[in-house]
Every structure is written in C-alpha cells, then in structure tokens.
C-alpha positions in Angstrom: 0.0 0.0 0.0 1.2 3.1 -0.7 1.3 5.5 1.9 0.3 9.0 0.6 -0.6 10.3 -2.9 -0.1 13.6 -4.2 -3.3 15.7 -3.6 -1.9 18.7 -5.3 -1.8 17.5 -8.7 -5.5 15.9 -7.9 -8.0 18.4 -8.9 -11.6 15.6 -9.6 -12.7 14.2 -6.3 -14.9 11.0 -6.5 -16.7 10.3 -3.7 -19.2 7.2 -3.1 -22.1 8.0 -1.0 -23.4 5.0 1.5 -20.3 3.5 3.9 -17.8 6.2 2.5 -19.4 10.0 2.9 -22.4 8.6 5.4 -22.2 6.4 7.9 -25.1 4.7 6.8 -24.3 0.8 6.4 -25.7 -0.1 10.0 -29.1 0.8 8.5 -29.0 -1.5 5.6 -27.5 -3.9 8.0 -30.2 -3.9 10.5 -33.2 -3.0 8.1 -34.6 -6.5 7.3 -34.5 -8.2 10.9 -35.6 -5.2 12.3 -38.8 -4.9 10.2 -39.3 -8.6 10.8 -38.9 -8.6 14.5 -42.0 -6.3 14.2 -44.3 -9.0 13.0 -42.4 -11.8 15.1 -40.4 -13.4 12.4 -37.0 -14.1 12.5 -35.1 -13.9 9.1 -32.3 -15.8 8.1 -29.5 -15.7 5.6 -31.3 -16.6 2.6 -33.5 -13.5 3.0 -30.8 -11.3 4.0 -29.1 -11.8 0.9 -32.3 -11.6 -1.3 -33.0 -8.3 0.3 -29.0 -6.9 -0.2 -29.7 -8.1 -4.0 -32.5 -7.3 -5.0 -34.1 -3.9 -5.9 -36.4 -3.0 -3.1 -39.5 -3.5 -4.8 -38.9 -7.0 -5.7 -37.4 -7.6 -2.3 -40.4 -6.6 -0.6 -42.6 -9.0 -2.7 -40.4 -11.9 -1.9 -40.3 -10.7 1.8 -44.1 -10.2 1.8 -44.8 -14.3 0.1 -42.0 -15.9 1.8 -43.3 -14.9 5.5 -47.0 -14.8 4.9 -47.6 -11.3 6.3 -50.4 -9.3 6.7 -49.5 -6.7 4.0 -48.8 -7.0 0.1 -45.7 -6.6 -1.7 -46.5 -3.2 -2.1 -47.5 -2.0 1.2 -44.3 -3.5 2.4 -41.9 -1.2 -0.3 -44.3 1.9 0.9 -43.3 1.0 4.4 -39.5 0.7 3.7 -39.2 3.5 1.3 -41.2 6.3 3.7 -38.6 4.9 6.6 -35.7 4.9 4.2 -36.2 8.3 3.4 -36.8 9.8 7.0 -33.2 7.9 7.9 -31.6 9.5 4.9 -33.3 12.6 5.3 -33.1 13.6 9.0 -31.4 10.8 11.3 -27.8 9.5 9.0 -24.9 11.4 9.4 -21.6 11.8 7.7 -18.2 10.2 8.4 -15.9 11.5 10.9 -14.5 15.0 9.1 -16.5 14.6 6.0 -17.9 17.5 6.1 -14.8 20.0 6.4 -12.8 18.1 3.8 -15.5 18.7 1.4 -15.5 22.2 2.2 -11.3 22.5 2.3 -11.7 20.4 -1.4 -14.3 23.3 -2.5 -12.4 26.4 -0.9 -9.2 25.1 -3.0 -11.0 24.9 -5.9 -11.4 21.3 -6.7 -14.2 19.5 -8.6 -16.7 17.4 -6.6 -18.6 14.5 -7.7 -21.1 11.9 -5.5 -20.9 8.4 -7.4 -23.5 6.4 -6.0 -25.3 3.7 -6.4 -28.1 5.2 -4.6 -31.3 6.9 -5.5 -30.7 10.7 -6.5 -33.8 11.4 -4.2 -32.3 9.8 -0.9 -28.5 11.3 -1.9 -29.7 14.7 -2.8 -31.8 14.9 0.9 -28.8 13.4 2.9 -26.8 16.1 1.1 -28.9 19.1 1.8 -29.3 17.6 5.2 -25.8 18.4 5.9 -25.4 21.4 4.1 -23.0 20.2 1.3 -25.1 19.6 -1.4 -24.1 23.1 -3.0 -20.5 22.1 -2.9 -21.2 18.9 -5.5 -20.5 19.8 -9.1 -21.6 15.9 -10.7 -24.3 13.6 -8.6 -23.7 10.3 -10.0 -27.0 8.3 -9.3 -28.1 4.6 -9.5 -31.7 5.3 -10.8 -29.8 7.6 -13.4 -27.6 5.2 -15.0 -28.2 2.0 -17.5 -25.0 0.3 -15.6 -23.9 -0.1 -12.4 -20.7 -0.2 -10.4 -18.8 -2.9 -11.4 -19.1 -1.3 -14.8 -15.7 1.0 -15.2 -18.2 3.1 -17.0 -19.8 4.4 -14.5 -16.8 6.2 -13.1 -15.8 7.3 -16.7 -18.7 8.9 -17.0 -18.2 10.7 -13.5 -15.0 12.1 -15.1 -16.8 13.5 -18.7 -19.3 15.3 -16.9 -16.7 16.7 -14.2 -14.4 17.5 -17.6 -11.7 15.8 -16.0 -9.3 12.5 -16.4 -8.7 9.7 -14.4 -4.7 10.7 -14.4 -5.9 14.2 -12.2 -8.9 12.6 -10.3 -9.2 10.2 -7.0 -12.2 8.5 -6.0 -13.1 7.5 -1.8 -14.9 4.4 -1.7 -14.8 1.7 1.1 -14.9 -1.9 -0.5 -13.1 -4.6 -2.6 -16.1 -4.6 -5.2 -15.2 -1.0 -5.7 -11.8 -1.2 -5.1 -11.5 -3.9 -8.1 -13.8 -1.8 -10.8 -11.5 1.4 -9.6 -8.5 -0.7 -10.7 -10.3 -1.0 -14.4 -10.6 2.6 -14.6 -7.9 3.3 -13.7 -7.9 5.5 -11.4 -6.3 6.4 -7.9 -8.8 5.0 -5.1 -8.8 5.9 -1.4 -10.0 3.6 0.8 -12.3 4.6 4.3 -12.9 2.2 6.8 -16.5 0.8 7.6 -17.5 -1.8 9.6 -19.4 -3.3 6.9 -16.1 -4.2 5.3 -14.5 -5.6 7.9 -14.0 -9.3 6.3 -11.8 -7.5 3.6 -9.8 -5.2 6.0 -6.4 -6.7 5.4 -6.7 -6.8 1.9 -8.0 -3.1 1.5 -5.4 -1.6 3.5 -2.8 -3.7 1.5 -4.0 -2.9 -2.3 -6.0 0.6 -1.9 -3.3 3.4 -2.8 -4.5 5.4 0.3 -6.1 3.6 3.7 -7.9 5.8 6.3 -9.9 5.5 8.9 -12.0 9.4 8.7 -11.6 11.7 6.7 -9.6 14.4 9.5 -6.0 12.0 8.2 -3.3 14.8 7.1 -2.1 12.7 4.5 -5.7 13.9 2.4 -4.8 17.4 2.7 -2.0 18.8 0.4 0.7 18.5 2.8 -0.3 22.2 4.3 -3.0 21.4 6.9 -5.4 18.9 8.7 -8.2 19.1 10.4 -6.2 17.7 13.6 
C-alpha cells in the first residue's frame, strides 16, 4: 500500500455516498430483521441476501410471500421507502470530518462528484441535510444510470461530466467490489474504513493506494493542513 498520494496534482474528487461519505451501512445492515422482529419473524440468511440483492420493490414481494404477512408486496416497499427516506433525510450522518474536507476540497477549488449507487432522491436529501449539497458539481446516481458499479463506465462517465481524467482525479470508496472496478478505470482509489467491510480489512489496507480511517488523516490534505 502506498502510503500517501499527491493531492496537489488531484484536482476531480470522487466520492461514493453509503459506507464512504455517510455512515449509513448499519441501516441497511439492521433493516430487514428489524422490520421482521416487528411482525415476530425471525429472518435468516437466505433473505438477507435476497434483500442486499434485489431492488427494493422485488425484495419486498419476496419478503411479503415468503413470511405470509399481513400486508402485500407493495404495502411493504411503501413502508420501507417512507422509513428509508426519514433515515436519509433527518437521522444519518456523515463520516468523521467529511464534512470539512468537502469544504477545504471546494475552498481550494477542486471539482466534486457523488458516485453512487443510490437513489438521486435519498442522496440529494442526505446532502442538503448536511449542508454540502451546493459544494457537488456531478451527482452520479443509480436510478440515473443504465449500468452499475462494477461497470468502469460508471466512473468514466463521473469524469466526462466533471471535464476531467482519471490521471488528475481520486475516488473514496470503502470496499473490494469497488476497489476492483476502480483498478479498471484506472484511477487512484482511497479507501475509508467501515465496519461493513471488515472481512476485507487486510486486503484493503494492502492494495488501496490510500487507507484511512476518517476523513480528519493529514495525508488527504496537500501536505499544508489537517483538520487535527
């Protein structure tokens, strides 16, 4: 791993949303048992990993038929979505010095972009939430693109609309999956610790060009300040 990169000759920041800006894994974590405990089921693997894969819709049908409950398919994804949003809208907040680091990218005159696989709707409210919204030049949304991201693509296209190249830009993300498509890009790839990652922890720290822990690590910020 290498232990620094040049920040001075970056000038296109990348930055995933969920488990990289917002520490907001322990929802999608929790979400399924939690709603389940609610009726008195108890879920198990096979629907935890339906529920991580699926679109929500089409997890909430499958949730709704496999447990017999007293609500369609539908009422469930109303449920879900009307939750999702008040967590993404008023309760999730951002990683540890997120926030000024988007500001110290902005004040030195960097480009911003949010690469997500998220809905626009749900990153757009977390944003605004926090008051950084305004300092995104490109949102980057799952409901917006034809691919997704394992696709090199959707990175690429990051860069075109920030009028940039992957040789000046560096892209935050937190797991191997990323890690991986970053390396097809290519493009430099810092790597923030979550817990929802923690199986891969070795490997991340050895391969991603950068590893921290939050986003107050001098090493991010030109070799002039940190956040302390």
């Amino acid at each position: 791993m290498v232990q620094s990169l040049d920040f001075a000759v970056k000038n296109f920041f990348l930055f995933d949303m969920d488990g990289t800006l917002a520490d907001s894994m322990w929802l999608w974590d929790n979400f399924l048992g939690t709603f389940l405990e609610s009726y008195k089921k108890k879920g198990d693997a096979e629907a935890k990993i339906k529920f991580d894969t699926l679109p929500l819709r089409e997890s909430a049908e499958y949730i709704a038929k496999r447990y017999g409950l007293p609500l369609s398919g539908e009422d469930i994804f109303r449920e879900w979505t009307a939750e999702i949003q008040y967590k993404y809208w008023k309760e999730l907040g951002l990683k540890q010095g997120a926030r000024q680091y988007l500001h110290y990218l902005k004040e030195k005159g960097k480009k911003i972009a949010l690469v997500t696989a998220n809905h626009r709707e749900l990153a757009e409210g977390l944003l605004d939430h926090h008051d950084v919204l305004r300092l995104f030049d490109v949102l980057v949304c799952g409901d917006q693109m034809e691919t997704d991201k394992s696709d090199p693509e959707y990175y690429r296209y990051a860069l075109r609309r920030m009028g940039g190249t992957a040789e000046y830009a560096v892209l935050f993300e937190d797991t191997f999956a990323a890690l991986r498509t970053a390396r097809r890009v290519p493009v430099d790839t810092v790597i923030i610790e979550d817990f929802s990652a923690r199986q891969d922890r070795d490997d991340l720290m050895e391969k991603a060009d950068l590893y921290i822990r939050d986003f107050k690590d001098s090493r991010l910020y030109c070799n002039d300040e940190s956040m302390g």
